[in-house]
N, CA, C and O atoms as CSV, one atom per row, in Angstrom:
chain,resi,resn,atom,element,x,y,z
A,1,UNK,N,N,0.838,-1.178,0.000
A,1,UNK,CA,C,0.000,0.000,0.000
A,1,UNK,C,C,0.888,1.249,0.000
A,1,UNK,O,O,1.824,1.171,0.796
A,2,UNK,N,N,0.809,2.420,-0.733
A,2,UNK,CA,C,1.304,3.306,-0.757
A,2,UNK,C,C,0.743,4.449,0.067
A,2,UNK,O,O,-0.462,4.607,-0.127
A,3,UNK,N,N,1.393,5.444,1.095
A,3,UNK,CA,C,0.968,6.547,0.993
A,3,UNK,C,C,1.701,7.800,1.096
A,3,UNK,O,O,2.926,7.699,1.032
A,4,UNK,N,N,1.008,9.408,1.298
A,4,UNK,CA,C,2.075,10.208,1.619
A,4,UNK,C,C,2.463,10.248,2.817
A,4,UNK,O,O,1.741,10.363,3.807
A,5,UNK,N,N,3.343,10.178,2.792
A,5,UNK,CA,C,4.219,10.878,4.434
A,5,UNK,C,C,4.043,11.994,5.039
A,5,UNK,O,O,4.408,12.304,6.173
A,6,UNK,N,N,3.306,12.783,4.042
A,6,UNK,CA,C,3.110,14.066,4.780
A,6,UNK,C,C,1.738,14.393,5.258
A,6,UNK,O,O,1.451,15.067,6.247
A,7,UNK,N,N,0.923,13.809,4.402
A,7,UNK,CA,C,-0.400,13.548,5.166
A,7,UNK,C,C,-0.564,12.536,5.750
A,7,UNK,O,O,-1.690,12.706,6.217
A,8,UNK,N,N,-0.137,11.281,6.166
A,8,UNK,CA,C,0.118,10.874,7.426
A,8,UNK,C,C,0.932,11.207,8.105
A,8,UNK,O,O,0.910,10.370,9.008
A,9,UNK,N,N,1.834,12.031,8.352
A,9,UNK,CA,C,2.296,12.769,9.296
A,9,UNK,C,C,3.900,11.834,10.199
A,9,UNK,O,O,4.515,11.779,11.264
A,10,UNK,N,N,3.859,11.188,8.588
A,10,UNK,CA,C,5.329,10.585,8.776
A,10,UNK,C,C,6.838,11.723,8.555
A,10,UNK,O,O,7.994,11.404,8.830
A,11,UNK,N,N,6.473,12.786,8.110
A,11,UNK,CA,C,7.448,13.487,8.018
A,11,UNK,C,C,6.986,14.854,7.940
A,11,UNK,O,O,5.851,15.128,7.548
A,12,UNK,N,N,8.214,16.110,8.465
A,12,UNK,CA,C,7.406,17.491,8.121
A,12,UNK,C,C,8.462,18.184,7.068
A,12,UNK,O,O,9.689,18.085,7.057
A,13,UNK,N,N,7.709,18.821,6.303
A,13,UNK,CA,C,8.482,19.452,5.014
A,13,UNK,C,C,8.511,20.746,5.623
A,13,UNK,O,O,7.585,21.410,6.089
A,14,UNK,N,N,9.904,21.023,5.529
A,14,UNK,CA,C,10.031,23.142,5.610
A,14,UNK,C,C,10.641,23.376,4.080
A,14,UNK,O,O,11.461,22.554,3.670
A,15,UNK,N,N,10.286,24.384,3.314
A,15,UNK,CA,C,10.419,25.056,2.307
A,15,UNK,C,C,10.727,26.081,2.194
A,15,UNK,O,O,9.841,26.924,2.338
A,16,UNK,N,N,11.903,26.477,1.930
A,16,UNK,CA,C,11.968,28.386,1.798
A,16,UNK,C,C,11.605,28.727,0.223
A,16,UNK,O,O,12.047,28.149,-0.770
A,17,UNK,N,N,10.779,29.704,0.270
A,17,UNK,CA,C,10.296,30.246,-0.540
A,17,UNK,C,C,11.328,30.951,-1.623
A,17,UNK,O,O,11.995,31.934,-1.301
A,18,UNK,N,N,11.419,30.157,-3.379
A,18,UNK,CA,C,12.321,30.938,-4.105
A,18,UNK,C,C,12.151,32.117,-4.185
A,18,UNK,O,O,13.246,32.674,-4.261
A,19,UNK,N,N,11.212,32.909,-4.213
A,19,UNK,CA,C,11.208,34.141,-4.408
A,19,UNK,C,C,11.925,34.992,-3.149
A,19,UNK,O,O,13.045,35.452,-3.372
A,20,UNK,N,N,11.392,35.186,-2.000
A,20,UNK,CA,C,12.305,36.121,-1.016
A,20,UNK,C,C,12.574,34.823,0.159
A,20,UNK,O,O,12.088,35.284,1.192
A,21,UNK,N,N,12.962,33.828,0.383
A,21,UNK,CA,C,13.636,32.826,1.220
A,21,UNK,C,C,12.795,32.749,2.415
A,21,UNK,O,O,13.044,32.117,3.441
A,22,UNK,N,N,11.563,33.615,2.106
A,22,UNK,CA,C,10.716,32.692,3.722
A,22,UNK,C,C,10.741,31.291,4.025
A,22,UNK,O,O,11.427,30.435,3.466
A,23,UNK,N,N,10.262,31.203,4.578
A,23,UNK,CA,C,9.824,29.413,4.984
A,23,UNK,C,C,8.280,29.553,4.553
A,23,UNK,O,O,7.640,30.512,4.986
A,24,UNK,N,N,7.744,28.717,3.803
A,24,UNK,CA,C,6.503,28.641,3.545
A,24,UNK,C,C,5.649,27.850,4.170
A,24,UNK,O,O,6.225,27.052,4.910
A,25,UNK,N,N,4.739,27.782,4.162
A,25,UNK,CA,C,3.302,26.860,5.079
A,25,UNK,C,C,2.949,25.593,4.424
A,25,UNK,O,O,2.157,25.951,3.552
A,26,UNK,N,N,3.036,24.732,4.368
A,26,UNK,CA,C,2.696,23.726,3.794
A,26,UNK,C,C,1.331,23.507,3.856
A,26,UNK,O,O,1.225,22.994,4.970
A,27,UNK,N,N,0.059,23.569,3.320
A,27,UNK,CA,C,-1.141,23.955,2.990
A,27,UNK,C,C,-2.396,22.606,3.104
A,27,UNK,O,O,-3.559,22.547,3.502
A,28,UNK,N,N,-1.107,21.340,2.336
A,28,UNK,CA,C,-2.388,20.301,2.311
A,28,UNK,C,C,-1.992,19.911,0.594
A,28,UNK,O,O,-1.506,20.596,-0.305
A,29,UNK,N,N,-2.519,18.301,0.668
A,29,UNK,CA,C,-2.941,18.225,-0.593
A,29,UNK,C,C,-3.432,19.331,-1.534
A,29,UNK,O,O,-4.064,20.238,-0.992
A,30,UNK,N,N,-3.286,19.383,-2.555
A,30,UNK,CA,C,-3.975,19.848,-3.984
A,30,UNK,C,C,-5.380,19.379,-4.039
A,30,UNK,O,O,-6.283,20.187,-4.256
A,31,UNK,N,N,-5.633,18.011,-3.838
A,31,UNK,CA,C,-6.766,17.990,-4.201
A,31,UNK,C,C,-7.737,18.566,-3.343
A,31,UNK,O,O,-8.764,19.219,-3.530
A,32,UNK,N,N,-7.224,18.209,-2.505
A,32,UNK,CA,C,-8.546,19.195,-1.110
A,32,UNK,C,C,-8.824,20.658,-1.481
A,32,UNK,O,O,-9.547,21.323,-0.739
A,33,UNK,N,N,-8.110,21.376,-2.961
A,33,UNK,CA,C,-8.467,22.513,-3.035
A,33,UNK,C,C,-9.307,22.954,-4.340
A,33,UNK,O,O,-9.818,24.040,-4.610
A,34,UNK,N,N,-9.261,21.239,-5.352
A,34,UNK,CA,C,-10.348,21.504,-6.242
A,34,UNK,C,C,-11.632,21.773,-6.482
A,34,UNK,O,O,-12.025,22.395,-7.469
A,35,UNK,N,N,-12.344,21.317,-5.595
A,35,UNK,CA,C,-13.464,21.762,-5.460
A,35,UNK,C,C,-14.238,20.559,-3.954
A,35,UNK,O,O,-13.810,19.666,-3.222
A,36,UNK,N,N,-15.544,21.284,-4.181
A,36,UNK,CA,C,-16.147,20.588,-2.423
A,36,UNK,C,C,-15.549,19.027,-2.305
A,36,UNK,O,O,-14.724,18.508,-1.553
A,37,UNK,N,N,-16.483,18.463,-3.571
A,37,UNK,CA,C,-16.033,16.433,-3.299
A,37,UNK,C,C,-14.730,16.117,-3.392
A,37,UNK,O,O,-14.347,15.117,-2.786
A,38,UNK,N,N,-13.790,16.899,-4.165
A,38,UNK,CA,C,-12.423,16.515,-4.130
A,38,UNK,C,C,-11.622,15.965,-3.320
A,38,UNK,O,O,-10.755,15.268,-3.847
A,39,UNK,N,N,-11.617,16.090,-1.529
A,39,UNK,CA,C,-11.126,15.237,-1.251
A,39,UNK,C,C,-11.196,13.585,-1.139
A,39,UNK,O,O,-10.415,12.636,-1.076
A,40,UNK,N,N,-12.525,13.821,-1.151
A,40,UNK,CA,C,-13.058,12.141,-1.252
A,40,UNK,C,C,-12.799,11.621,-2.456
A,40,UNK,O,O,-13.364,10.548,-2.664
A,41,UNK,N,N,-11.975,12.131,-3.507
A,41,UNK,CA,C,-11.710,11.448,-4.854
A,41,UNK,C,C,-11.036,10.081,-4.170
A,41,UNK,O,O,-10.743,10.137,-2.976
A,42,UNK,N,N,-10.809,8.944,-4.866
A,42,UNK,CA,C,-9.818,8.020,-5.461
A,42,UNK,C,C,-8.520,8.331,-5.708
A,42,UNK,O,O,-8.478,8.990,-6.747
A,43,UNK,N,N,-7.177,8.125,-5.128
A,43,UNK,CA,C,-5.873,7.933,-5.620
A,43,UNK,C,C,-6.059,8.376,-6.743
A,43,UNK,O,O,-6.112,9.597,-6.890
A,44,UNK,N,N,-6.215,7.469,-7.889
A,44,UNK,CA,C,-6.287,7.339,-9.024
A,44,UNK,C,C,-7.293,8.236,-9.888
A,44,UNK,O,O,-7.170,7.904,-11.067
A,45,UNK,N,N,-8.065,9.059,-9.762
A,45,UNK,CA,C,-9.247,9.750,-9.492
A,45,UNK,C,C,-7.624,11.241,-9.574
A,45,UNK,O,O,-7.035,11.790,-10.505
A,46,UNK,N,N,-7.552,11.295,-8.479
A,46,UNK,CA,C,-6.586,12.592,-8.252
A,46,UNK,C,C,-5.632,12.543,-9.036
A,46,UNK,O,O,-5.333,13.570,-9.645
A,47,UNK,N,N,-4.844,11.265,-9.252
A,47,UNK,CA,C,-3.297,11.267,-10.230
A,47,UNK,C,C,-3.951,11.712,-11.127
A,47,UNK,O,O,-3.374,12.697,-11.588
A,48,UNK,N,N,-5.555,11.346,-12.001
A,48,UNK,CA,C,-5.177,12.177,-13.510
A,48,UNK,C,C,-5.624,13.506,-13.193
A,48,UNK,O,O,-5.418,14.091,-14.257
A,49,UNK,N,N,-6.072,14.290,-12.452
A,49,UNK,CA,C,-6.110,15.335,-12.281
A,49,UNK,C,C,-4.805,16.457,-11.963
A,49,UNK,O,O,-4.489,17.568,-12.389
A,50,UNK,N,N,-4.405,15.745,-11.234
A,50,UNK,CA,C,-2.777,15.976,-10.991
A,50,UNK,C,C,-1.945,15.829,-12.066
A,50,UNK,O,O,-1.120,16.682,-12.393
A,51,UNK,N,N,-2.155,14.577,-12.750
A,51,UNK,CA,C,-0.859,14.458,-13.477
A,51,UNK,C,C,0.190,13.773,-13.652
A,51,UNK,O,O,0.889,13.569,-14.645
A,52,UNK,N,N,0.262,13.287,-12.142
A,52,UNK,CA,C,1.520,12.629,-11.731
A,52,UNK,C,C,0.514,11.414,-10.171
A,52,UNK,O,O,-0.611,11.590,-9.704
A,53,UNK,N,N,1.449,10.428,-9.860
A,53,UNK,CA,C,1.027,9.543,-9.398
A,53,UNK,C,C,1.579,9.704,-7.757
A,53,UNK,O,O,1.369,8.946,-6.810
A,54,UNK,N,N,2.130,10.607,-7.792
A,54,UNK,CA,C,2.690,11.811,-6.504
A,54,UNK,C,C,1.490,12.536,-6.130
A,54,UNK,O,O,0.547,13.013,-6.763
A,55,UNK,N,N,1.938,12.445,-4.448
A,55,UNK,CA,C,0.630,13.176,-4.046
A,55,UNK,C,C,1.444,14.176,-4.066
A,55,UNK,O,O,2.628,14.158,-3.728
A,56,UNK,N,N,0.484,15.572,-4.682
A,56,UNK,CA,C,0.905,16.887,-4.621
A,56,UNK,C,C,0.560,18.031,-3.883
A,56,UNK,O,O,-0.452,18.645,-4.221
A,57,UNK,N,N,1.292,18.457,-2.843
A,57,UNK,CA,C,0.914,20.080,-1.847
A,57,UNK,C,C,0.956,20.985,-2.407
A,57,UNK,O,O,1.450,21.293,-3.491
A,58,UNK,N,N,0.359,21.543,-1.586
A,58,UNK,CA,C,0.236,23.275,-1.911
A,58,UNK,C,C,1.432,24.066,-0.961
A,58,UNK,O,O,1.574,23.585,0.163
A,59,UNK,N,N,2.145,25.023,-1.250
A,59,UNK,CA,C,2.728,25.083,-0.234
A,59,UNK,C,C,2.641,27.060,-0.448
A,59,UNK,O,O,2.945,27.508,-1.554
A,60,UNK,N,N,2.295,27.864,0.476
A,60,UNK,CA,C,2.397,29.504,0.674
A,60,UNK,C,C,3.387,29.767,1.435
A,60,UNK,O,O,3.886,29.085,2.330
A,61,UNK,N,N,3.744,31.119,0.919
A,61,UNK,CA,C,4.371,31.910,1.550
A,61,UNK,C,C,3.700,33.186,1.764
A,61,UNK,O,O,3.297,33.961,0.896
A,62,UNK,N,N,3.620,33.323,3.245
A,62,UNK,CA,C,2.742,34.635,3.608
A,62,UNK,C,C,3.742,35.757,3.500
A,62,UNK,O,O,3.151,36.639,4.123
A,63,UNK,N,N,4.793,36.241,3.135
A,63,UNK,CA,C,5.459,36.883,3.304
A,63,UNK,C,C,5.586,37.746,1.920
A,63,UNK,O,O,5.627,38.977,1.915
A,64,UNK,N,N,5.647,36.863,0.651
A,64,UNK,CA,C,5.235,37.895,-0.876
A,64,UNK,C,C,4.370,37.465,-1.645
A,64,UNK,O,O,4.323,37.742,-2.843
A,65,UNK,N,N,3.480,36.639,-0.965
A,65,UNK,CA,C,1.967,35.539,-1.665
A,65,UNK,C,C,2.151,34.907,-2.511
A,65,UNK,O,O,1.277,34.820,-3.374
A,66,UNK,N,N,2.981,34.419,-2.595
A,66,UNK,CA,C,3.309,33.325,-3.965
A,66,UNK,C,C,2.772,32.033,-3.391
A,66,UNK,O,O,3.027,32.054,-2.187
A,67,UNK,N,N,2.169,30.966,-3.701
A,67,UNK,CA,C,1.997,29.842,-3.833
A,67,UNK,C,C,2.581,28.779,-5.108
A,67,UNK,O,O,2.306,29.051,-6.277
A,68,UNK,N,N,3.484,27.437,-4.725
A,68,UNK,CA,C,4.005,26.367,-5.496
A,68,UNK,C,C,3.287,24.902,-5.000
A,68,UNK,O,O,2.906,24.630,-3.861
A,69,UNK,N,N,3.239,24.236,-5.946
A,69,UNK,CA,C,3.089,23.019,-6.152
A,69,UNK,C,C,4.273,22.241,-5.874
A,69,UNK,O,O,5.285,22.803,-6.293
A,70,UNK,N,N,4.513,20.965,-5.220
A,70,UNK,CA,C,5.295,20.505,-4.557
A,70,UNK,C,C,4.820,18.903,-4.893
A,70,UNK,O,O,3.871,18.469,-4.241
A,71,UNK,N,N,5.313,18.231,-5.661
A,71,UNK,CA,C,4.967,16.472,-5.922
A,71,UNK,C,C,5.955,15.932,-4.757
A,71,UNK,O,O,7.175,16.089,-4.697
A,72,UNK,N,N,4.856,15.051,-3.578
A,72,UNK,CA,C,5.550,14.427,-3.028
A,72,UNK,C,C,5.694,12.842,-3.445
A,72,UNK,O,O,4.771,12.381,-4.118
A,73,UNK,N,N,6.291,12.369,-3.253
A,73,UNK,CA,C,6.689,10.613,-3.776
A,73,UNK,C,C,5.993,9.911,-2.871
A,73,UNK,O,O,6.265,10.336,-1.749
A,74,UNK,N,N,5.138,8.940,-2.839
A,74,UNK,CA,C,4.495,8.206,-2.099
A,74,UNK,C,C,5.408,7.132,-1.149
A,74,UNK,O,O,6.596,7.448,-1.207
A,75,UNK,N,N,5.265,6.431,-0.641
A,75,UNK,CA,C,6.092,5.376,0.627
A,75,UNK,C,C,5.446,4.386,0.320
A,75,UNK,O,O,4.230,4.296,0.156
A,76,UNK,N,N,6.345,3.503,0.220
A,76,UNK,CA,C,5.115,2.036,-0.031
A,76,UNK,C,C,5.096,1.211,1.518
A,76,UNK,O,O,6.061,0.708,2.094
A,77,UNK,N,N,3.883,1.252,1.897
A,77,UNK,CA,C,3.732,0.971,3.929
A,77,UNK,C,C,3.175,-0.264,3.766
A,77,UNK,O,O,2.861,-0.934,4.749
């Protein structure tokens, strides 16, 4: 079984922000921000929406509002 590490809370990501080197917020899945049912999608359901077979975050920086996309690699548990 595969999952992310970061939404199970196997690991914490810090990010400094390319633009001015904040540390950014790590936000959550992507999909939790497509629309209402989105999180209840399917794995597989989300990869083609995504793109990639990586679960993908959102990650902000409150400091010059930029927001990036971040593919994390799944763990096989």
């Amino acid at each position: 079984m595969d999952a992310c590490p970061i939404c199970n809370g196997l690991i914490n990501v810090s990010k400094p922000c390319p633009f001015c080197g904040g540390e950014m917020e790590e936000r959550g899945p992507l999909q939790e921000f497509i629309d209402d049912y989105s999180p209840y999608l399917s794995r597989e359901l989300a990869a083609n929406i995504t793109g990639t077979r990586d679960c993908v975050h959102l990650y902000y920086c409150s400091s010059c509002d930029h927001d990036f996309r971040v593919a994390t690699p799944l763990w096989e548990i």
